[in-house]
mmCIF file as Biopython writes it, N, C-alpha, C and O atoms, coordinates in Angstrom:
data_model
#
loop_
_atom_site.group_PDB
_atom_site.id
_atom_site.type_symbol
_atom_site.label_atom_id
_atom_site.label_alt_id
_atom_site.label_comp_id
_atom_site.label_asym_id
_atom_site.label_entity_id
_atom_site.label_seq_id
_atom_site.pdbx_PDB_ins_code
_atom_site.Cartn_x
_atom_site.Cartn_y
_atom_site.Cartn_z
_atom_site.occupancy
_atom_site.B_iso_or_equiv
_atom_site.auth_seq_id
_atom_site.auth_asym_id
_atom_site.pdbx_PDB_model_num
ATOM 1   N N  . UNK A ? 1  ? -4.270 13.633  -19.554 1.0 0.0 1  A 1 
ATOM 2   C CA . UNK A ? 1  ? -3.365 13.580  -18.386 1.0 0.0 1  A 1 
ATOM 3   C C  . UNK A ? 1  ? -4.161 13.595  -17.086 1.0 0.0 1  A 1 
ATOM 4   O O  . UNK A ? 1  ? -5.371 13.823  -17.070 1.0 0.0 1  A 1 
ATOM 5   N N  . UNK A ? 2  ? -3.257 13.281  -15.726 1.0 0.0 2  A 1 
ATOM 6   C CA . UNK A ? 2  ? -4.356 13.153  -14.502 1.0 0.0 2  A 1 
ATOM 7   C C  . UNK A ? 2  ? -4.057 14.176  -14.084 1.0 0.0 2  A 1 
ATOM 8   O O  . UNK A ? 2  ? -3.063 14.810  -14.436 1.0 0.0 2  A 1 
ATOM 9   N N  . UNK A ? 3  ? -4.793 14.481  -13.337 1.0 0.0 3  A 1 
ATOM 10  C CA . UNK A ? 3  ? -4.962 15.540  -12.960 1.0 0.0 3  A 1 
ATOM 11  C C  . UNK A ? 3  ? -4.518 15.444  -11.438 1.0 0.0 3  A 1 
ATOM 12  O O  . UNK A ? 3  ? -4.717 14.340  -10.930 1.0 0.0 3  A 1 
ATOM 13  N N  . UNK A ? 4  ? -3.921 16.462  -10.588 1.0 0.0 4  A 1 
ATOM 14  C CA . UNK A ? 4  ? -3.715 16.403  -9.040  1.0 0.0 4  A 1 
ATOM 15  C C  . UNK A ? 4  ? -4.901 15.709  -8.435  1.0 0.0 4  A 1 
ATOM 16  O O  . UNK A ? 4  ? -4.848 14.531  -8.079  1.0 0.0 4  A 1 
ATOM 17  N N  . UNK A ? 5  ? -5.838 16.366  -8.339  1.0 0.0 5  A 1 
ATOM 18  C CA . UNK A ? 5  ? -6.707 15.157  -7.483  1.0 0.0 5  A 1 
ATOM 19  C C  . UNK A ? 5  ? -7.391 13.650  -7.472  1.0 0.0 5  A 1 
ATOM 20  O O  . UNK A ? 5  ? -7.954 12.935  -6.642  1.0 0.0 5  A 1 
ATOM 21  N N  . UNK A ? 6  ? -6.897 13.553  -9.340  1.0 0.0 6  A 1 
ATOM 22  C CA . UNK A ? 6  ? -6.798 12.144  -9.240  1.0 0.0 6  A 1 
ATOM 23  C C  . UNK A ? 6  ? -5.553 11.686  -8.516  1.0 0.0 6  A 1 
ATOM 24  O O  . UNK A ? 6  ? -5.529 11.029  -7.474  1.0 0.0 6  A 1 
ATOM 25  N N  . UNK A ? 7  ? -4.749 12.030  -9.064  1.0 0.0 7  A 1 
ATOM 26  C CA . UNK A ? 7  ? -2.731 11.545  -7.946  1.0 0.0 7  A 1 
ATOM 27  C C  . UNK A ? 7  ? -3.495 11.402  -7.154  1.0 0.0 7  A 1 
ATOM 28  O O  . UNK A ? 7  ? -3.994 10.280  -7.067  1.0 0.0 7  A 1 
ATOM 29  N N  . UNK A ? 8  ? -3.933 12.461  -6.222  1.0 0.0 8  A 1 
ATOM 30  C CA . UNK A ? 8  ? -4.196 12.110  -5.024  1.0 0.0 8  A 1 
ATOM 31  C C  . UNK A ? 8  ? -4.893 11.447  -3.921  1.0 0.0 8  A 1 
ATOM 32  O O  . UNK A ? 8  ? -4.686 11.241  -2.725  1.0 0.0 8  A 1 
ATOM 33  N N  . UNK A ? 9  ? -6.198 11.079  -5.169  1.0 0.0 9  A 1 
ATOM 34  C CA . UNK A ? 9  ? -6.716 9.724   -4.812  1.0 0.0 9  A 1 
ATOM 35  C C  . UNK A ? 9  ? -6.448 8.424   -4.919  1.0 0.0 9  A 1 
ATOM 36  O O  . UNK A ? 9  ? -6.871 7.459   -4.281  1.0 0.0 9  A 1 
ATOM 37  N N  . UNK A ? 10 ? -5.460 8.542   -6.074  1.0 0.0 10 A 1 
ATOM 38  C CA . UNK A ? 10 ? -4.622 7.631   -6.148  1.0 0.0 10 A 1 
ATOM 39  C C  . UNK A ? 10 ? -3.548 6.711   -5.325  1.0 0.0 10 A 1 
ATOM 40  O O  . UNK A ? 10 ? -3.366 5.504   -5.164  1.0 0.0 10 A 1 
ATOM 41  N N  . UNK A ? 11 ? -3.118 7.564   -5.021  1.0 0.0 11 A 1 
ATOM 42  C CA . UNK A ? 11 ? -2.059 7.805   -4.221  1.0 0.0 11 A 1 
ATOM 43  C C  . UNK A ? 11 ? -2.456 7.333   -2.605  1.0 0.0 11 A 1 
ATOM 44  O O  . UNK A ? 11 ? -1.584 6.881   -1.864  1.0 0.0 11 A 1 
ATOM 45  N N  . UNK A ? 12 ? -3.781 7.487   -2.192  1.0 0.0 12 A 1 
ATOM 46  C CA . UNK A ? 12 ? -4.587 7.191   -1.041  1.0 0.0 12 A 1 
ATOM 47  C C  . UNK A ? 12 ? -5.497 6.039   -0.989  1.0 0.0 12 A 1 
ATOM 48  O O  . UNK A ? 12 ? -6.146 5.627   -0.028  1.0 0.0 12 A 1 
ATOM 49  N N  . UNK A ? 13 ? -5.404 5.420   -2.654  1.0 0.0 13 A 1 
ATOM 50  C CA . UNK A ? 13 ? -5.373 4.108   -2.590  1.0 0.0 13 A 1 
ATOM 51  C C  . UNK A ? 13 ? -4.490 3.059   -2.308  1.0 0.0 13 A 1 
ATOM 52  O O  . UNK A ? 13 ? -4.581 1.988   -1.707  1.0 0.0 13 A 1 
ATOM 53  N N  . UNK A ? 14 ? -3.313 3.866   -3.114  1.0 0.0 14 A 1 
ATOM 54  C CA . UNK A ? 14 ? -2.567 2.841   -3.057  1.0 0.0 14 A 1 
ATOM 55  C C  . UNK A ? 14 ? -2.393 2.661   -1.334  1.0 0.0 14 A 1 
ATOM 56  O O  . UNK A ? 14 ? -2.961 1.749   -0.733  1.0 0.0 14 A 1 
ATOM 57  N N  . UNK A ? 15 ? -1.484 3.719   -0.625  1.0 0.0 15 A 1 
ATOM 58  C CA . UNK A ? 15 ? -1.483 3.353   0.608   1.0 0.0 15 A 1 
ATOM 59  C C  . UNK A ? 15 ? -2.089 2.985   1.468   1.0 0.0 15 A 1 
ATOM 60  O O  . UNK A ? 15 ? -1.425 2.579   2.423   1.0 0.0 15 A 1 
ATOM 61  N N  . UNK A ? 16 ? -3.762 2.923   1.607   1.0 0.0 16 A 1 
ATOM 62  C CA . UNK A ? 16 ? -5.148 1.929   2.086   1.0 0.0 16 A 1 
ATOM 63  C C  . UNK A ? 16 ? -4.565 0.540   1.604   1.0 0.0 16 A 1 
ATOM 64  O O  . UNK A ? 16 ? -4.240 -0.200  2.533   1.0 0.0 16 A 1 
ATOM 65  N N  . UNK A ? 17 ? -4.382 0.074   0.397   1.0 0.0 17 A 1 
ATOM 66  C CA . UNK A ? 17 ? -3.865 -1.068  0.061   1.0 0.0 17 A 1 
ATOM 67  C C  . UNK A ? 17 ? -2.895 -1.789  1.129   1.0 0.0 17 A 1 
ATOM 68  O O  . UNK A ? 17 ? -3.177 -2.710  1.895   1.0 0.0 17 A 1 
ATOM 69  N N  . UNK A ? 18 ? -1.336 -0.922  0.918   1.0 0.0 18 A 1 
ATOM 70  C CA . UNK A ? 18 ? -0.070 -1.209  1.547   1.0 0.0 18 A 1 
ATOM 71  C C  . UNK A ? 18 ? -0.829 -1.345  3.275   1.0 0.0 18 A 1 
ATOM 72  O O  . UNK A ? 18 ? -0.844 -2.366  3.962   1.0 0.0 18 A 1 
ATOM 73  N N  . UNK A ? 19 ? -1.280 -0.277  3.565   1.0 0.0 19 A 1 
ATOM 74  C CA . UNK A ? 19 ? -1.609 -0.643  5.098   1.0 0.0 19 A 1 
ATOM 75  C C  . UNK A ? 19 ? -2.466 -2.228  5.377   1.0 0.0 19 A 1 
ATOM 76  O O  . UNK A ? 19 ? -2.128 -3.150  6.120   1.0 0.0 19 A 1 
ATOM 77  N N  . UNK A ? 20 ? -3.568 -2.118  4.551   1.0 0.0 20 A 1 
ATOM 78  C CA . UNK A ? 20 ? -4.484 -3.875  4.311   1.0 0.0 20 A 1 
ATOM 79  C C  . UNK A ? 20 ? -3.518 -4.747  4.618   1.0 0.0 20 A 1 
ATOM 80  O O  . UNK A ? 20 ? -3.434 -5.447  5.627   1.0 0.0 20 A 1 
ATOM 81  N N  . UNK A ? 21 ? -2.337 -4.628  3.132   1.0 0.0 21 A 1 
ATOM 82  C CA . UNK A ? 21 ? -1.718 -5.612  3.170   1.0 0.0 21 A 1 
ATOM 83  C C  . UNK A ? 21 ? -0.400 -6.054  4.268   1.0 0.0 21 A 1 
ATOM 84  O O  . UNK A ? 21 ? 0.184  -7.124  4.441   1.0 0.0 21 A 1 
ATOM 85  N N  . UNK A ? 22 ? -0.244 -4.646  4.922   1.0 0.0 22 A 1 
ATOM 86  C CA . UNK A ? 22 ? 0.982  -4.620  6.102   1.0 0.0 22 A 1 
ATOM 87  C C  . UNK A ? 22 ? -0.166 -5.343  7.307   1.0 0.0 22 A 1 
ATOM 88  O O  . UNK A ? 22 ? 0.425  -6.215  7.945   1.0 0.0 22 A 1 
ATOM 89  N N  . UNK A ? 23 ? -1.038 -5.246  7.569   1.0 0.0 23 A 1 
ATOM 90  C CA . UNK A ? 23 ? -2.101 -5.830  8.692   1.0 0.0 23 A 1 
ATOM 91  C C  . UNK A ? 23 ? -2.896 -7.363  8.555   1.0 0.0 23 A 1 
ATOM 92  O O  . UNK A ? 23 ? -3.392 -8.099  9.408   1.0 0.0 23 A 1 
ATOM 93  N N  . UNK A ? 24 ? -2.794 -7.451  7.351   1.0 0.0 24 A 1 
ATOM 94  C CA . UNK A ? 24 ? -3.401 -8.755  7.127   1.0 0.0 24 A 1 
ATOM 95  C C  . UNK A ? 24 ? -2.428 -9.916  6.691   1.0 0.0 24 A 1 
ATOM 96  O O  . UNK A ? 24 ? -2.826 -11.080 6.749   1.0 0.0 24 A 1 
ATOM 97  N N  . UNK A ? 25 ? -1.070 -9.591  6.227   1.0 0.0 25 A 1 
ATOM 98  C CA . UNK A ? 25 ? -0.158 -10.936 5.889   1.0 0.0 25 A 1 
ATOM 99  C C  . UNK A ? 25 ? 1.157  -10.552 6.976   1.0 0.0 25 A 1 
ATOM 100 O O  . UNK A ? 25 ? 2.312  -10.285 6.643   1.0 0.0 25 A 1 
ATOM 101 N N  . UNK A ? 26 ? 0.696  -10.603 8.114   1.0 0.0 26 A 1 
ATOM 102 C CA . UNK A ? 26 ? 1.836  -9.959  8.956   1.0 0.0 26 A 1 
ATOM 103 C C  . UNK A ? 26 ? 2.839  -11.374 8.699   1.0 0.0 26 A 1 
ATOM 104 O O  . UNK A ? 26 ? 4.021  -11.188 8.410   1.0 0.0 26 A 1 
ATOM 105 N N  . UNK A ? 27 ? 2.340  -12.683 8.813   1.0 0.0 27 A 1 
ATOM 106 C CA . UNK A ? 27 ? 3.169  -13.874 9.125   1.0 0.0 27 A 1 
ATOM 107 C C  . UNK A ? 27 ? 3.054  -14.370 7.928   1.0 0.0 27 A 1 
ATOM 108 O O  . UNK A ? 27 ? 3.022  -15.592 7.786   1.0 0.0 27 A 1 
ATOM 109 N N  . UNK A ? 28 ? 2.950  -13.288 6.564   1.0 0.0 28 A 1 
ATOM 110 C CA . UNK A ? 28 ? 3.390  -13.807 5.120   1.0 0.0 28 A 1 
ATOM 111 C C  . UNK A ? 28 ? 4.764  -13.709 4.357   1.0 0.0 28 A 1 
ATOM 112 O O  . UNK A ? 28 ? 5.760  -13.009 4.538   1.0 0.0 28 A 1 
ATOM 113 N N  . UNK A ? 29 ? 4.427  -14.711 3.403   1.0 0.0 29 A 1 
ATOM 114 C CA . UNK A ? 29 ? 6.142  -14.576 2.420   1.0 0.0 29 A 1 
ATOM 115 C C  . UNK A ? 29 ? 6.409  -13.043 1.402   1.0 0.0 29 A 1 
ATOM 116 O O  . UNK A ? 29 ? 7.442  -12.791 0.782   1.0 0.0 29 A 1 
ATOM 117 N N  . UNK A ? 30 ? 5.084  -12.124 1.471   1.0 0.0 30 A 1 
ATOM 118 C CA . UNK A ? 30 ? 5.337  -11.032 1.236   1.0 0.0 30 A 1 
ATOM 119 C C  . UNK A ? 30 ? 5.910  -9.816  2.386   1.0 0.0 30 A 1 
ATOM 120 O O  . UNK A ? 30 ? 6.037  -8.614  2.151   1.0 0.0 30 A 1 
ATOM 121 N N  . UNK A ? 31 ? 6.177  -10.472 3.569   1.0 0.0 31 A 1 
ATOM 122 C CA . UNK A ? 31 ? 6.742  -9.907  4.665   1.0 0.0 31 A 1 
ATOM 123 C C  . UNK A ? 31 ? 7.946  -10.033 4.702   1.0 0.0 31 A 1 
ATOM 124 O O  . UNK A ? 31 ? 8.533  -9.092  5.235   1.0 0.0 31 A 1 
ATOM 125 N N  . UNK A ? 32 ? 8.631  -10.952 4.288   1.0 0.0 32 A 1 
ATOM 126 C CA . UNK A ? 32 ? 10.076 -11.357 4.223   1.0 0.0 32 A 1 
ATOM 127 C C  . UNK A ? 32 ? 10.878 -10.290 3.632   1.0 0.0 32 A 1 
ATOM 128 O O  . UNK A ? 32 ? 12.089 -10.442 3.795   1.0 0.0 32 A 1 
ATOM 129 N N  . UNK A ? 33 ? 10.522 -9.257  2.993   1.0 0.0 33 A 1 
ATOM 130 C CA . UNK A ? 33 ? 11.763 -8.138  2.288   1.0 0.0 33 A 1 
ATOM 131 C C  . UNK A ? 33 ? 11.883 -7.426  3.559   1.0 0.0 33 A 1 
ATOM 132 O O  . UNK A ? 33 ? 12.929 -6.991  4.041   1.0 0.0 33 A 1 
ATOM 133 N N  . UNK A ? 34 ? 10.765 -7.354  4.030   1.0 0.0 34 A 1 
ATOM 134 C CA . UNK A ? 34 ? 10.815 -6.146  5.361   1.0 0.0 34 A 1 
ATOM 135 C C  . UNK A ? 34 ? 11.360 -6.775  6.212   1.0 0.0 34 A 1 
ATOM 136 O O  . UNK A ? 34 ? 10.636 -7.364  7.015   1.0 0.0 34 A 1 
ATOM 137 N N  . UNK A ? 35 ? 12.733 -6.874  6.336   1.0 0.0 35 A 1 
ATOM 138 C CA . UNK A ? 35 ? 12.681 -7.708  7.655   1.0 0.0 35 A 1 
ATOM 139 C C  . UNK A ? 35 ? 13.839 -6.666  8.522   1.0 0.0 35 A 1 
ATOM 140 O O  . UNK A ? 35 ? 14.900 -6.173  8.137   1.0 0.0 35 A 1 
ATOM 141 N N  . UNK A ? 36 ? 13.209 -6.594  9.678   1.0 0.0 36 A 1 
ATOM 142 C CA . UNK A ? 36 ? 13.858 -5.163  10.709  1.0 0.0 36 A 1 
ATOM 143 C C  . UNK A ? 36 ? 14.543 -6.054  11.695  1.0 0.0 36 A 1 
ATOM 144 O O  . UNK A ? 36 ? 15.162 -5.567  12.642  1.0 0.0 36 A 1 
#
């Protein structure tokens, strides 16, 4: 099983990811769900 501080590196990947990908495809077709 993982352990908390894996989650939590985990977890601080994933969202490094989501931010990459919120900054780098601003004018992409993976932008289209978000739409405010």
């Amino acid at each position: 099983m993982a352990t908390w501080e894996d989650f939590d590196a985990d977890s601080k990947e994933v969202e490094a990811n989501l931010a990459l990908m919120a900054t780098t495809s601003s004018d992409s077709d993976s932008d289209s769900e978000i739409d405010e």
